[in-house]
ZADRENLUM-40246 format. One line per field, with one value per residue (C-alpha): x, y, z; residue number from 1; residue in three letters. Coordinates in nm, 3 decimals, always signed. Example, Ala and Ser with C-alpha at 12.3 -4.5 7.8 and 13.67 -1.06 7.14 Angstrom:
2
c1	(+1.230  +1.367)
c2	(-0.450  -0.106)
c3	(+0.780  +0.714)
vexke	(1  2)
mipa	(ALA  SER)
***
This chain:
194
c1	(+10.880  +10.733  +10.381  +10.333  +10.082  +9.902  +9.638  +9.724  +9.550  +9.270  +9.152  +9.225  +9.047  +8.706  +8.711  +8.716  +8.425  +8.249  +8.282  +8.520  +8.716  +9.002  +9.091  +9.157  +9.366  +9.541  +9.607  +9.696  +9.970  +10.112  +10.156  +10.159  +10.509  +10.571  +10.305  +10.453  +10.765  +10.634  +10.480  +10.777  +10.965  +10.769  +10.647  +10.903  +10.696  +10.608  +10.239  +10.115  +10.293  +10.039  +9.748  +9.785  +9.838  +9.503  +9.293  +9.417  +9.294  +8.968  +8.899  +8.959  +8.743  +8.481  +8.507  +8.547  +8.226  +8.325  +8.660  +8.840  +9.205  +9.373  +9.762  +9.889  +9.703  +10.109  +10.065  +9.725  +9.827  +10.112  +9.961  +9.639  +9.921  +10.115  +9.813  +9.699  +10.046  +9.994  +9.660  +9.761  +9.975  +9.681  +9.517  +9.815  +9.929  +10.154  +10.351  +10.375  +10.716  +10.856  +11.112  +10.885  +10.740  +11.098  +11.226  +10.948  +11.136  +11.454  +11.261  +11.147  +11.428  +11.624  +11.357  +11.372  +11.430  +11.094  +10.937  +11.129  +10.962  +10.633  +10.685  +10.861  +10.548  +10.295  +10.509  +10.485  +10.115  +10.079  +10.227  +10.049  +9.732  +9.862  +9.965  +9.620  +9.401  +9.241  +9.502  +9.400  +9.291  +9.657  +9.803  +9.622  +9.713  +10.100  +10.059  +9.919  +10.050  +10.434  +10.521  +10.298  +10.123  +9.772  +9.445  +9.464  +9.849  +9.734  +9.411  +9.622  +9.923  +9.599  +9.390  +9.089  +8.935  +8.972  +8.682  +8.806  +9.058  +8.932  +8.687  +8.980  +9.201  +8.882  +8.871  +9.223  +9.186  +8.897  +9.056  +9.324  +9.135  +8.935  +9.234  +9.413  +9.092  +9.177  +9.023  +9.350  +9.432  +9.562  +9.689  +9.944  +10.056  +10.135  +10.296  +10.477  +10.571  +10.753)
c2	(+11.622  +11.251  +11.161  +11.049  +10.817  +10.803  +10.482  +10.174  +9.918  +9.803  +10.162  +10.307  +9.994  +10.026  +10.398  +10.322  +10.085  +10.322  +10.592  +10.804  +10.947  +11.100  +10.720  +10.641  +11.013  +10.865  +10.517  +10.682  +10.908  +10.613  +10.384  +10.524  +10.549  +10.115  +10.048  +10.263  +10.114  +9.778  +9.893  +10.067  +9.733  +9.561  +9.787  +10.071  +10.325  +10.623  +10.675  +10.319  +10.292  +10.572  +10.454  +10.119  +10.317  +10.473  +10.176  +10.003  +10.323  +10.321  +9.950  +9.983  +10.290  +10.035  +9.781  +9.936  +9.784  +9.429  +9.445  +9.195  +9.201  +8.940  +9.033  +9.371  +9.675  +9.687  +9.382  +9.410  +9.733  +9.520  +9.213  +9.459  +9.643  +9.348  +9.192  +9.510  +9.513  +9.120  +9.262  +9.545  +9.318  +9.068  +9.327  +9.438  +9.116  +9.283  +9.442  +9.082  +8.916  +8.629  +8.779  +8.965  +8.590  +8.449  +8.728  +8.814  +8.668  +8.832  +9.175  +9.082  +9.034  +9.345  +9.568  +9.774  +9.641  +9.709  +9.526  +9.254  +9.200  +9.208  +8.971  +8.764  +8.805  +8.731  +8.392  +8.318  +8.362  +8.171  +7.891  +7.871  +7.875  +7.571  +7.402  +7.422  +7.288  +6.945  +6.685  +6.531  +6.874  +7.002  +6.706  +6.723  +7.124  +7.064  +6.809  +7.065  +7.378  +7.263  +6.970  +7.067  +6.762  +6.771  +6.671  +6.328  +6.271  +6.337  +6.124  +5.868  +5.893  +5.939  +5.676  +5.924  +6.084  +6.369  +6.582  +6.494  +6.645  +6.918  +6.975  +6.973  +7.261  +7.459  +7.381  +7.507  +7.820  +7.922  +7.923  +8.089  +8.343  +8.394  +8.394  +8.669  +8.898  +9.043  +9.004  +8.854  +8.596  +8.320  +8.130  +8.398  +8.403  +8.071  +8.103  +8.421  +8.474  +8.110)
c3	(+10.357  +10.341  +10.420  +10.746  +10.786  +11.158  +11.069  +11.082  +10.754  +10.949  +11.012  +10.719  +10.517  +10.792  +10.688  +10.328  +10.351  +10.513  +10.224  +10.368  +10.091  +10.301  +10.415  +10.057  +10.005  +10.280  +10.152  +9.785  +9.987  +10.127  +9.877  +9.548  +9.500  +9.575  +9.353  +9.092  +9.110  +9.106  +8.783  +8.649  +8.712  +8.492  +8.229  +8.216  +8.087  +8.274  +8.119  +8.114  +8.498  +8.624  +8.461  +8.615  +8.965  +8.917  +8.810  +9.105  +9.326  +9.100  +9.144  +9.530  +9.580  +9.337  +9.561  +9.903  +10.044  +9.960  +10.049  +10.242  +10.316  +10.422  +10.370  +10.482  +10.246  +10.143  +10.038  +9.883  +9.665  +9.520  +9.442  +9.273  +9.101  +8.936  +8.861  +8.653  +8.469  +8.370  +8.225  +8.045  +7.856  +7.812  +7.650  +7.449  +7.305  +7.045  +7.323  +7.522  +7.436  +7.544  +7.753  +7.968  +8.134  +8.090  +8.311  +8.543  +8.831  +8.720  +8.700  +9.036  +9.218  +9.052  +9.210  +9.514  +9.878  +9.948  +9.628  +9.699  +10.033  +9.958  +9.662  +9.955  +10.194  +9.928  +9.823  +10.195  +10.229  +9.953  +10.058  +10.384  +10.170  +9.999  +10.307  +10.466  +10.173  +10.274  +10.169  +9.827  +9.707  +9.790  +9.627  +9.345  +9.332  +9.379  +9.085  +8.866  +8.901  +9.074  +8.880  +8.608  +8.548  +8.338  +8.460  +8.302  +8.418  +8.748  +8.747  +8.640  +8.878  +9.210  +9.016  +9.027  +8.723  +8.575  +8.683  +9.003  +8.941  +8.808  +9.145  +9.370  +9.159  +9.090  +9.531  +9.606  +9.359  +9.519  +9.850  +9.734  +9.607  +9.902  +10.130  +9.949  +9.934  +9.595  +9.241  +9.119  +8.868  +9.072  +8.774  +8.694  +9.076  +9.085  +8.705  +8.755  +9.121  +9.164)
vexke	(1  2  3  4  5  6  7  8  9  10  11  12  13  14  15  16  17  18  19  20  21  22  23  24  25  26  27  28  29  30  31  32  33  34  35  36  37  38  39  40  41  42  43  44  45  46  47  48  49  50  51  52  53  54  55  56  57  58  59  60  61  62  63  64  65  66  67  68  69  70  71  72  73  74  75  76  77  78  79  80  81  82  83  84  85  86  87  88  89  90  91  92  93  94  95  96  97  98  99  100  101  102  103  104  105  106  107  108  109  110  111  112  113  114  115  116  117  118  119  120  121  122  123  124  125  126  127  128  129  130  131  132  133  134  135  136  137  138  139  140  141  142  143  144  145  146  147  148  149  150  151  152  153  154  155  156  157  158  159  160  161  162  163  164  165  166  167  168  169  170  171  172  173  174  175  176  177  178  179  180  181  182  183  184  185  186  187  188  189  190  191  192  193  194)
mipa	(UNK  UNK  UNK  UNK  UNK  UNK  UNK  UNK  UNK  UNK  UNK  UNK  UNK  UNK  UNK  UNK  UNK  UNK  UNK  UNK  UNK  UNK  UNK  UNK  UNK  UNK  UNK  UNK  UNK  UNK  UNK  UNK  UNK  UNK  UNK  UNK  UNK  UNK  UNK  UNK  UNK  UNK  UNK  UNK  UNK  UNK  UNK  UNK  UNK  UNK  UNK  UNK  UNK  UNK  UNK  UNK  UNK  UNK  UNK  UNK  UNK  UNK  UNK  UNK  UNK  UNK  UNK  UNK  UNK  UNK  UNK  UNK  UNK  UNK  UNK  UNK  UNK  UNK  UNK  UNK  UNK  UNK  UNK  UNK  UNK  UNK  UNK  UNK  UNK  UNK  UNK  UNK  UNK  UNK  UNK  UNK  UNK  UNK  UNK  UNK  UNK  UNK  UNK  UNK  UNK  UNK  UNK  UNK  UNK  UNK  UNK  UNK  UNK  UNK  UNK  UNK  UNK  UNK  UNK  UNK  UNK  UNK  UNK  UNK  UNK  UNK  UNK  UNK  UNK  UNK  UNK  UNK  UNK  UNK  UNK  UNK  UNK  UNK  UNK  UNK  UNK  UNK  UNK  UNK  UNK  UNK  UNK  UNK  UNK  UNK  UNK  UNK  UNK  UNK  UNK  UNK  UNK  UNK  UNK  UNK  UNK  UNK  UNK  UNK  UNK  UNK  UNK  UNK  UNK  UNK  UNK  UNK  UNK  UNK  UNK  UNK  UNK  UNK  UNK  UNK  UNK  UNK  UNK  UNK  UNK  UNK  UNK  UNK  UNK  UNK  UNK  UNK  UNK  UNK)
***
C-alpha cells in the first residue's frame, strides 16, 4: 500500500522548522524513493545510494530552522540529492571518471519520468533566476558560465575590468543561491544540468 501523504510542502516544511519530527517521517515517506533513484542514476550502487539519501535527511533535519524553500520540497530533495552525489565523488576522486561529467546529461535524461521533471523544473527556475538579475550582472553571467568566456575575455569584450567582473558573477551566484534556498554548489548546476 503506498504512502499517502495528507500535507501539502508548506506545512510539512513549517512543521519541520518547528521541531516536529513526524513532519520530517512524513517528508522521508514521501520522497525517499525519487531521491534514491536520482542517486541510483548517477552512482549505481545500492550502499553509497542510501547513504546519500540519509545525509540529505540529516542535513535537512540540521538545517530545519534556517530553511527556505523556494522550488517545490520535490524539487528541493532532488536538487540536495544530486548535489550530494557530485560530492561524494569530489571526495572520491579515484572513483570520478571522465565519463561520469561527459554523460551526466545522458544519465539524466535516461532516468525515470518523474526525475526527468524535476531536472526540467529546476532548469526552468533557473533560468528565471538568470533572467531577473540586473542587466550587466546577467550579461556578464551568460558570458561566463554559457559561452564560457574568462574574466579577462569578458572584461575585454564589456570594456570593464576584471574585478568587475568578478563582482557581478560573485552577484548573480549569490542570487542564485538565495533563490533556490539550498546549500548547493551552483557552479556544478550550471556545469552539469545544461
Amino acid at each position: 500500500m503506498a504512502f499517502v501523504n495528507k500535507y501539502n510542502d508548506l506545512d510539512l516544511v513549517k512543521r519541520l522548522q518547528q521541531n516536529e519530527e513526524e513532519a520530517l517521517t512524513i517528508i522521508y515517506k514521501e520522497y525517499w524513493e525519487i531521491m534514491y533513484v536520482a542517486a541510483y542514476n548517477l552512482v549505481k550502487d545500492r550502499s553509497v545510494c542510501e547513504d546519500i539519501v540519509q545525509e540529505v535527511f540529516i542535513s535537512l533535519w540540521q538545517r530545519r530552522e534556517k530553511l527556505q524553500i523556494k522550488t517545490s520540497l520535490k524539487s528541493y530533495l532532488y536538487t540536495s540529492t544530486v548535489y550530494k552525489v557530485y560530492d561524494h565523488f569530489s571526495k572520491n576522486k579515484k572513483m570520478l571518471k571522465d565519463e561520469l561529467f561527459d554523460n551526466f546529461e545522458n544519465k539524466i535524461e535516461a532516468s525515470n519520468p518523474e526525475t526527468k521533471l524535476m531536472h526540467e523544473e529546476l532548469i526552468r527556475h533557473l533560468d528565471a533566476i538568470v533572467d531577473s538579475l540586473p542587466d550587466k550582472c546577467r550579461e556578464v553571467y551568460k558570458l561566463s558560465r554559457e559561452n564560457m568566456l574568462s574574466n579577462k575575455e569578458i572584461a575585454e569584450q564589456l570594456n570593464i575590468s576584471q574585478r568587475t567582473v568578478e563582482g557581478h558573477i560573485s552577484k548573480a551566484l549569490k542570487i542564485l543561491k538565495e533563490s533556490l534556498g539550498v546549500a548547493v554548489s551552483i557552479e556544478f548546476i550550471v556545469y552539469f544540468f545544461r
